[in-house]
N, C-alpha and C positions, 0 to 999 in steps of 0.2 A: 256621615252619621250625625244624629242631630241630637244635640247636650240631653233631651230630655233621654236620649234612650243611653246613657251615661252614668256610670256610678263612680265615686270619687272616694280613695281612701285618705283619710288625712293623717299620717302619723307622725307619732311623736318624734320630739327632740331628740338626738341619739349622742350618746358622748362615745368619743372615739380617742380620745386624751387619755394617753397612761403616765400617771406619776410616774417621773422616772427613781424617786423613794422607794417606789412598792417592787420595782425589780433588784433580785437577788444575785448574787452570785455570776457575774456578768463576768464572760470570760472571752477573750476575741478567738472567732474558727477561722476566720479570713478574712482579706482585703485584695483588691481590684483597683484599675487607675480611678477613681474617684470616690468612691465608698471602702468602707471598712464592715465586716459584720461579727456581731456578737451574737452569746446564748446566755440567756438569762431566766430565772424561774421569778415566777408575779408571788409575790409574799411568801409565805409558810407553804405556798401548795407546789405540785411535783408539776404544776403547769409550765412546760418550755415554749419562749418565745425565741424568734431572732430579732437581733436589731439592727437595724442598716443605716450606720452612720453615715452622713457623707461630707466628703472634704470640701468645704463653702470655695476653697481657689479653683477649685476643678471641676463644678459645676455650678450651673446658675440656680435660682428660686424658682424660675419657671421649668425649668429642666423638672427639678424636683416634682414641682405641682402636675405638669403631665405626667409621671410616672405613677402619682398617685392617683391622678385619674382613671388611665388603663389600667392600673389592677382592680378598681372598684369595677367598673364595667366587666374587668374579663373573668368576676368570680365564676370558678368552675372544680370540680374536683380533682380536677388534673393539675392544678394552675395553682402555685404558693399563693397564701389564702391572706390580704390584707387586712390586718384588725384595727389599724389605728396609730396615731405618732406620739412618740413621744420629745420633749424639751429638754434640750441642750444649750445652756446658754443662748445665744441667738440662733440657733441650728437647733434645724430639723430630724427626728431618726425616723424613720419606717419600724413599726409594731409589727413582725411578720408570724409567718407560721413557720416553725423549727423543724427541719429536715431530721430524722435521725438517722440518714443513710448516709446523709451526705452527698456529692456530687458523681452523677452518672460517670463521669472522665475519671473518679479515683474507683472508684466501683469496678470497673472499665480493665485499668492498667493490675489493679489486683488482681486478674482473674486473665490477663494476657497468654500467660502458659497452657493453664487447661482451659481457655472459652465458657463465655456461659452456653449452658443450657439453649437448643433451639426454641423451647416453649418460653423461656425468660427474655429471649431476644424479638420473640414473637409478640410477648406482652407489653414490654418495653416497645414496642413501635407503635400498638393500636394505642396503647396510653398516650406517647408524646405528638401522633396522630390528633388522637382525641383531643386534643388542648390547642395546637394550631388549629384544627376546623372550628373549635370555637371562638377561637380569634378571628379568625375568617367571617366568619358568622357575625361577627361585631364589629365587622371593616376595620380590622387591628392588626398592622401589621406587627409581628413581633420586630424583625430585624437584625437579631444578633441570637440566632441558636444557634448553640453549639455543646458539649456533654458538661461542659463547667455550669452551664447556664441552667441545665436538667438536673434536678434535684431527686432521690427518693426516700420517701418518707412513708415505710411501713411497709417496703418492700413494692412502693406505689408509685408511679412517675409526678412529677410533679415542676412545672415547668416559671421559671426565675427569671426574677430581672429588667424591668421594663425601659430598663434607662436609656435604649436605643427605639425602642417602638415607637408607633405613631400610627394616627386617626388616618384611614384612606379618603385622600381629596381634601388636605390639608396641606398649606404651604408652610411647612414650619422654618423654612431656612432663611424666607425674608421676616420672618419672626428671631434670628437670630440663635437657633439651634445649629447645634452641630452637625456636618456631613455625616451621612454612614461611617459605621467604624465596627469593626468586629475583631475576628480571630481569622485570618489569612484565609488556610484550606476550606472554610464557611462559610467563607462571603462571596455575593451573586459575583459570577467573574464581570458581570457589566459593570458593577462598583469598582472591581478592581481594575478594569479596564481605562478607569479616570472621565466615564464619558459622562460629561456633564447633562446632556442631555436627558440621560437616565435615573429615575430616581428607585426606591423601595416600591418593589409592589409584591402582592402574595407571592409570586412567582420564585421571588427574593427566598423565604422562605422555604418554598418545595425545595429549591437550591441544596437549603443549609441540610434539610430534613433526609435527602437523598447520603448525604456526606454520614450523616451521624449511624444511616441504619448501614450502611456499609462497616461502621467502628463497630455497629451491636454483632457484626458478627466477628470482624478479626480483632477486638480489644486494642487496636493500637492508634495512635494518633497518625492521623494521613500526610501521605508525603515524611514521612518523621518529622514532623515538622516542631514538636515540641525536642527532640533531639539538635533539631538546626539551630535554635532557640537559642539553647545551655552552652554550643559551641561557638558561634561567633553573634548570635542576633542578625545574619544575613538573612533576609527570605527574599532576596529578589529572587535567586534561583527557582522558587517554588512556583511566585507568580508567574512566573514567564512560563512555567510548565505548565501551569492551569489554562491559561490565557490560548495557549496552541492547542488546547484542545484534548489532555493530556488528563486522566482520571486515575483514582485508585487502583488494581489487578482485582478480580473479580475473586470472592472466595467459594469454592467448589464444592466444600463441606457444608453447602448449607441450601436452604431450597430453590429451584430455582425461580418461582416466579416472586419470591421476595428480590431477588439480586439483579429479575428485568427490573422492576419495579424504580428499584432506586438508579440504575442507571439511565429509569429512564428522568428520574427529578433530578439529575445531574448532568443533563441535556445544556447546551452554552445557549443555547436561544430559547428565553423565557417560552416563547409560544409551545416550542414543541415539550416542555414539562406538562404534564398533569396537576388541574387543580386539588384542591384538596377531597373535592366528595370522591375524586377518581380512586387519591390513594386507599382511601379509609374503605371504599369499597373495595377495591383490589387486595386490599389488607385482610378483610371478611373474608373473602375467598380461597385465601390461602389455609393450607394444611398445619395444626398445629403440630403433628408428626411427619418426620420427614419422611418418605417412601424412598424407595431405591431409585427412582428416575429423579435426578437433580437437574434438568436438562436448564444450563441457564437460557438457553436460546429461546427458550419459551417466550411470544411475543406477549407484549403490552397491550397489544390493540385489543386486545380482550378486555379493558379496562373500558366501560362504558361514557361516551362522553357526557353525557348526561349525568346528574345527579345519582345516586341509587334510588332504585325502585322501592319504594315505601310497601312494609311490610303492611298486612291487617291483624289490628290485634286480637288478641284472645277474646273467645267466643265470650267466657264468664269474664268478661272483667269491667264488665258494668259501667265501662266509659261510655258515653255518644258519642255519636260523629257532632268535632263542638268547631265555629269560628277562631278563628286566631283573638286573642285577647286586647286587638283594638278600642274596645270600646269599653275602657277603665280607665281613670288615670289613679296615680299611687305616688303622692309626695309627700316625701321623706326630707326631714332636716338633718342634719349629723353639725352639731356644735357643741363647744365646750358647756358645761356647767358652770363655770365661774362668771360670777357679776358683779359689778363695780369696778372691772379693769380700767387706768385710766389708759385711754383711746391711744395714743402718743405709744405707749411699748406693744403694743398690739400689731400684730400684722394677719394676713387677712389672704385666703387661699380659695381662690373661688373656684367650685370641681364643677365637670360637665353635670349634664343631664344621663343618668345610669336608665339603660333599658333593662326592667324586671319582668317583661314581659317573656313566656313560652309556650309560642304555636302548639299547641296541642296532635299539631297533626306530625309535629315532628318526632312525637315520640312512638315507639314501634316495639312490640311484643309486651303489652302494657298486660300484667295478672293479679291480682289480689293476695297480697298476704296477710294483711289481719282488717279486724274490726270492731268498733268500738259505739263506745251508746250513741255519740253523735258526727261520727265521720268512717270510712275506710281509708286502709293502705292500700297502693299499688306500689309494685313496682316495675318500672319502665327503663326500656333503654333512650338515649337522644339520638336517634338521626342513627347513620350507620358505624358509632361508633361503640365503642366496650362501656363507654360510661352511663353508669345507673345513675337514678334517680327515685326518689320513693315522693309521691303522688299523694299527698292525703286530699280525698274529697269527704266537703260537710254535705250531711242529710239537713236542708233548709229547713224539715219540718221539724228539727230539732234542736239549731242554735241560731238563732238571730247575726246577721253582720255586724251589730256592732260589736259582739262576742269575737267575731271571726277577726274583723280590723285590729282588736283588744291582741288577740293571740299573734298578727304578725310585727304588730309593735314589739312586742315585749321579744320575741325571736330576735330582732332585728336587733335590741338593744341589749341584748344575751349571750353576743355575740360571742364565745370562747372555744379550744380545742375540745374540749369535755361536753360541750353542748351540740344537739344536733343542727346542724349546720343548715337558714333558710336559703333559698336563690332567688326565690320568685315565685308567679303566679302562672297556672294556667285558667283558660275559659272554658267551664261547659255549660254553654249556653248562659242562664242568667246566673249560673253559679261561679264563685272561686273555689279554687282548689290550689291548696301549696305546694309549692316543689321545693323538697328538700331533702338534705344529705341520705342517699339509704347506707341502711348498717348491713353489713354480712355476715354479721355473730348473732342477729336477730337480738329478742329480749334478755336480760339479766334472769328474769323467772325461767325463761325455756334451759336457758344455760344450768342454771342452782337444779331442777328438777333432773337434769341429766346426767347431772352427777350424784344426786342422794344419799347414794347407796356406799361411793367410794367417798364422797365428799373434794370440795377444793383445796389445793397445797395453801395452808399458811402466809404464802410470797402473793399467792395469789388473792387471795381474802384482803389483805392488806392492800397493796394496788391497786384493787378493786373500791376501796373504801376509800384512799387515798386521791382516787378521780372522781369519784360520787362526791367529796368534798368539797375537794376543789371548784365544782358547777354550782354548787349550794353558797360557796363561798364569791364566785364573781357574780352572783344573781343578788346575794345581801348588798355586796358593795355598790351594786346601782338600784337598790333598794326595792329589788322586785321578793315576791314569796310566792313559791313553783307553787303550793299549795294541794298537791297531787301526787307526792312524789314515791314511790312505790316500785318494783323490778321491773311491771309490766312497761315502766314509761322510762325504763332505765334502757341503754341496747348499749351493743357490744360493736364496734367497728375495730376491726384488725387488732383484735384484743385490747382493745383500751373503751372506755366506758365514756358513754356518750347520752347525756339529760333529753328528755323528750318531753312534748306534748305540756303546752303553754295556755291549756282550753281553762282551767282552770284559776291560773296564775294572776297576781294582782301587784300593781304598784302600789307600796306603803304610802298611809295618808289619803287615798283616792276614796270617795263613798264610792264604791259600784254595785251598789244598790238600791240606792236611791235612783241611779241609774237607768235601774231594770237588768240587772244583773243578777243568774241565778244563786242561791245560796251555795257554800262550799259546798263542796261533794266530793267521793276519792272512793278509797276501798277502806273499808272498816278496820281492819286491823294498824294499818299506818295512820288514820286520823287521829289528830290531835284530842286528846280524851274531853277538854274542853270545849269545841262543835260535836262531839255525839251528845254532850250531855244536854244538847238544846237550849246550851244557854244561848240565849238572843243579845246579850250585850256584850258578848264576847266574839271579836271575828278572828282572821287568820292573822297571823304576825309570823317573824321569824322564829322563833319560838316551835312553831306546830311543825314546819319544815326540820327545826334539829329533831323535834319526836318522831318525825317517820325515816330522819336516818337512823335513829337509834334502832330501830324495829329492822331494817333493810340493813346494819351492819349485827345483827344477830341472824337475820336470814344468811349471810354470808358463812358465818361458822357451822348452820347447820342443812343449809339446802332446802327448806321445807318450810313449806305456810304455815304463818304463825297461828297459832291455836285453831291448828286442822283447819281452815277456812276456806281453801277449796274444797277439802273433802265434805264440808258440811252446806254446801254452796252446791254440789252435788247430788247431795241425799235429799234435802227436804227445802233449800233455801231459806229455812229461818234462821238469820243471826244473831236473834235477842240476848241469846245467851252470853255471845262472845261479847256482847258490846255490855252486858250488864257485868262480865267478868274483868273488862279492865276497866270499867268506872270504878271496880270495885277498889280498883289498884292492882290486881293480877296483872302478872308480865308473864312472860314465856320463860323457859328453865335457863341456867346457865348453862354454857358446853365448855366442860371443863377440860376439853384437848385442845383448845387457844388460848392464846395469847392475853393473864391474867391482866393488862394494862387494858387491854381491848373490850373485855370482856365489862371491865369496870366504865369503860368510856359509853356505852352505848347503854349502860344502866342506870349512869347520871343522862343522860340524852331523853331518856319516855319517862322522866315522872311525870307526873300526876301534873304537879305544879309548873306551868313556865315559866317560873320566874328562878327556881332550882335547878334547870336545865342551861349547859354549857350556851355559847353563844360561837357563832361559827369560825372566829378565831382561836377561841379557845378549841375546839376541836382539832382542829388544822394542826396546831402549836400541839398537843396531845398524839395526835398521830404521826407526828415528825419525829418523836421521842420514844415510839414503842421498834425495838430488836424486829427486822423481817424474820430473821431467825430463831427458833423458837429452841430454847437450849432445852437436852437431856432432863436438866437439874428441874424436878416439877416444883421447888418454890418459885420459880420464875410464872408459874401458871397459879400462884393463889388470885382467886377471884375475886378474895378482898381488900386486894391492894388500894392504896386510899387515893380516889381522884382529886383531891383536892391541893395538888399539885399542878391542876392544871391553872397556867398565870392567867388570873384577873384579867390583865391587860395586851392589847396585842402583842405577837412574837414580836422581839428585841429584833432590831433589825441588820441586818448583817453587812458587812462593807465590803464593796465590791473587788476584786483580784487588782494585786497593784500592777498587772498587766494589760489592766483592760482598755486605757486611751481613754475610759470616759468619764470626764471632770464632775463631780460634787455639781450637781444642776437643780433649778428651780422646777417644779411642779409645767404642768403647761398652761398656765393661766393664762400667759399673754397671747394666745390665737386664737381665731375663728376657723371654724372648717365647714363650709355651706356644702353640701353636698344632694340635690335633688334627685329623686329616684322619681321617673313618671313614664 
């Protein structure tokens, strides 16, 4: 293809450095031979990260640096989601994404009496299915799965750990890494067999993958091997029973072409396993309810050797048939903000080249769920697995590339649990289209209008308001302003609240208008009252972002568009009124069956003036101090209770558990982390 028929995104610097100051309340959940891992919340907000210390005598820097390699490359929504490191005296920590399930193997052993669920055992495979093939898909071997390794987070598989994985057709061992190393009953018995000859290949994995779905159905650990463990630490017995050839008993209670299936990835000779499009297809095929014929005999061969057959998408969903997205390239920096390090305490992490690129033709049963003034949603599945993806394409006649470049920057460097999560790019034709996180709870508005009539619990308005801050709060701190922010762009994923839509949004300090950048724009009742009133020397700050949470945490208490604004959006489409009604200083009523603290906080949030309105720490540190429960006693509900309690100054910051192993540490000023996406 020739450079001229090429378009080139160039984006910005990305900071991936967390203070290790701004994390709170750091407590350790576990440790492993070489790492340690914590939970900790990033300032004032309910944001949970993990952090994954690791012991500098028991692994090396480069160890480290490929780990953090593969998890940039393996973002996926099945796959613990990397955000960044943080500085530990001379050590490294991993910034992860916080499970709150916890580990598949304790999940697992809780539930050993009465079994999960066949639909829960079912889901759990196409999940941890889904994240091996896209490892696969990224010549990544994992290496070490096993149920401690498998994490869920939201009742969601999500797949850990990269410290054993490796790049396919890479010699890492005359590079001075360590030989495979796992969990006994998990590992390819060719490893365990000591044959040097042999190294990690997919196959490695069908291995481990066959092992685990055997546990999804009987809850126990195979061979009892963590029983052998606790009584002498012997396991040669076990080897030598894997190595002859010798598998788990087969469970009857459960369907049977799930239990060919995995007997057949637990095959001793890599060849005769199935690759992975084989399982995830075989997986498709299976019955989420069980039927009275559990025939395990049921053969394999029905597992097609080929790939799966690519579905055609929905008639209405307005995609083309588009090339693979060859012909872009999209370089991404990821380096600290700090400048004038001196060079000598610096050290310096040089990560691959990350593919953001997604074949278009890979993805299959692609339908439209919403639309907007200048792009649609889709949502799509990848390949033949359960994992979605939601599809925005722009209409070109309606926003310029470097609008669209501006939006995947700011995603990219936006990076948090509360925000909707980007992946990458697909091509159609001379267009981009992003791929990114789809939500399942759909909009905040679809949700508030669903309830109206009964309204939302209390616990749940707060939470609510609680994660809508927290996105508002890690977008100030790298000094972007959403500029748009409103229910329609708010969405709900597995009940936790998740920021969208970045078409707006601007780096503080940037002219983007001078530019050629359209003027703000939003929906009338959350604009900042100073852009409707046309002043021209006034643009967007953080400031107009705290007014439209004021407006979206009053929507909260009462479910309904502020001064009728659908309804009258409806009837006649004129909104002079409403816009002349809150220049005027008009607000919406109070709803005096919440939370008098609450009610007060989102009424200092829309004045008039922004320079009267909280600032988003002060927010944050206000909503950490209002009761989830809302007492009998209705003075607890006066709605004049006086905001100016809220501290001036950021929340005091709180000291960490004196169990947590992690020393009093400096900022991360002293690294570089080059990170190219192309």
């Amino acid at each position: 293809m020739t450079p001229s028929s090429r378009f080139k995104l160039d984006i910005v610097d990305v900071e991936i450095c967390y203070d290790y100051q701004d994390l709170k309340n750091i407590s350790k959940i576990d440790s492993g031979g070489s790492a340690s891992v914590f939970v900790a919340r990033w300032k004032d907000t309910p944001t949970k990260y993990a952090i994954k210390k690791f012991d500098k005598d028991k692994i090396s820097m480069r160890e480290i640096i490929n780990e953090i390699n593969l998890m940039i490359i393996a973002s996926n929504p099945n796959i613990i989601r990397f955000f960044g490191i943080t500085k530990l005296k001379d050590e490294l920590s991993l910034v992860l994404e916080y499970a709150d399930g916890g580990t598949l193997e304790k999940y697992l052993r809780e539930n050993a009496i009465t079994l999960i669920k066949w639909e829960t055992q079912l889901k759990f495979a196409n999940e941890t299915a889904a994240a091996i093939s896209w490892l696969h898909h990224n010549k990544i071997i994992h290496g070490d799965l096993h149920p401690k390794n498998i994490l869920i987070h939201q009742h969601t598989i999500k797949l850990a750990d990269f410290g054993c994985s490796r790049i396919q057709g890479l010699d890492y061992y005359s590079e001075g890494f360590t030989k495979p190393r796992g969990i006994i009953p998990y590992m390819d018995p060719k490893i365990l067999d000591n044959n040097k000859s042999y190294d990690l290949t997919e196959k490695s994995d069908i291995y481990s993958l066959g092992i685990v779905f055997w546990e999804l159905t009987s809850c126990l650990s195979p061979f009892g091997f963590e029983e052998s463990l606790k009584k002498n630490n012997d396991t040669t017995e076990i080897v030598l029973r894997i190595l002859s050839g010798e598998r788990e008993e087969r469970n009857l209670n459960t369907n049977g072409k799930f239990v060919t299936l995995y007997e057949k990835c637990w095959k001793h000779e890599p060849d005769e396993r199935p690759n992975i499009q084989q399982v995830t297809s075989e997986l498709n095929s299976i019955d989420p309810i069980i039927s009275e014929n559990n025939n395990v005999s049921e053969n394999i061969n029905s597992i097609d050797e080929s790939n799966a057959t690519e579905e055609s998408e929905n008639e209405d969903s307005e995609l083309p048939d588009s090339p693979s997205c060859e012909d872009c390239d999209i370089n991404i920096k990821f380096k600290d903000r700090v400048q004038n390090v001196h060079k000598g305490s610096r050290f310096k992490l040089d990560i691959v080249d990350v593919e953001k690129y997604y074949d278009y033709q890979d993805f299959k049963n692609i339908s439209k769920i919403d639309s907007g003034g200048s792009a649609s949603v889709f949502v799509t599945y990848w390949k033949d697995t359960l994992t979605k993806y939601a599809i925005k394409k722009f209409d070109k006649d309606k926003i310029s590339m470097r609008e669209i470049i501006n939006e995947i920057n700011l995603m990219i460097i936006a990076s948090n649990p509360n925000i909707i999560r980007f992946f990458g790019i697909t091509k159609l034709k001379d267009e981009l289209s992003l791929v990114l996180e789809y939500a399942d709870g759909g909009t905040l508005e679809k949700y508030l209008r669903e309830n109206a009539i009964t309204l939302i619990k209390w616990e749940t308005q707060l939470k609510f308001a609680n994660e809508t801050a927290a996105a508002i709060s890690w977008l100030h701190h790298n000094k972007i302003i959403h500029g748009d922010l409103h229910p329609k762009n708010i969405l709900i994923h597995q009940h936790t609240i998740k920021l969208a839509d970045f078409g707006c949004s601007r780096l503080q300090g940037l002219d983007y208008y001078s530019e050629g950048f359209t003027k703000p724009r939003g929906i009338i009742p959350y604009m900042d009252p100073k852009i409707l009133d046309n002043n021209k020397s006034y643009e967007l700050t953080e400031k107009s972002d705290i007014y439209s949470l004021g407006i979206v945490f009053w929507e909260l208490t009462s479910c309904l568009s502020p001064f009728g604004f659908e309804e009258s959006l409806k009837k006649n489409n004129d909104t002079t009124e409403i816009v002349l009604r809150i220049l005027s200083g008009e607000r919406e009523e109070r709803n005096l069956n919440t939370n008098g603290k609450f009610v007060t906080l989102y009424e200092k949030c829309w004045k008039h003036e922004p320079a009267e309105r909280p600032n988003i720490q002060q927010v944050t540190s206000e909503l950490n101090s209002i009761d989830p429960i809302i007492p009998i006693d209705s003075e607890y509900n006066n709605v004049s209770e006086n905001i100016n309690s809220i501290d001036e100054s950021n929340a005091t910051k709180e000291s960490e558990n004196e169990d947590s192993d992690l020393p009093d540490s400096p900022s991360c000023e002293d690294c570089d982390i080059n990170i190219k996406f192309k």
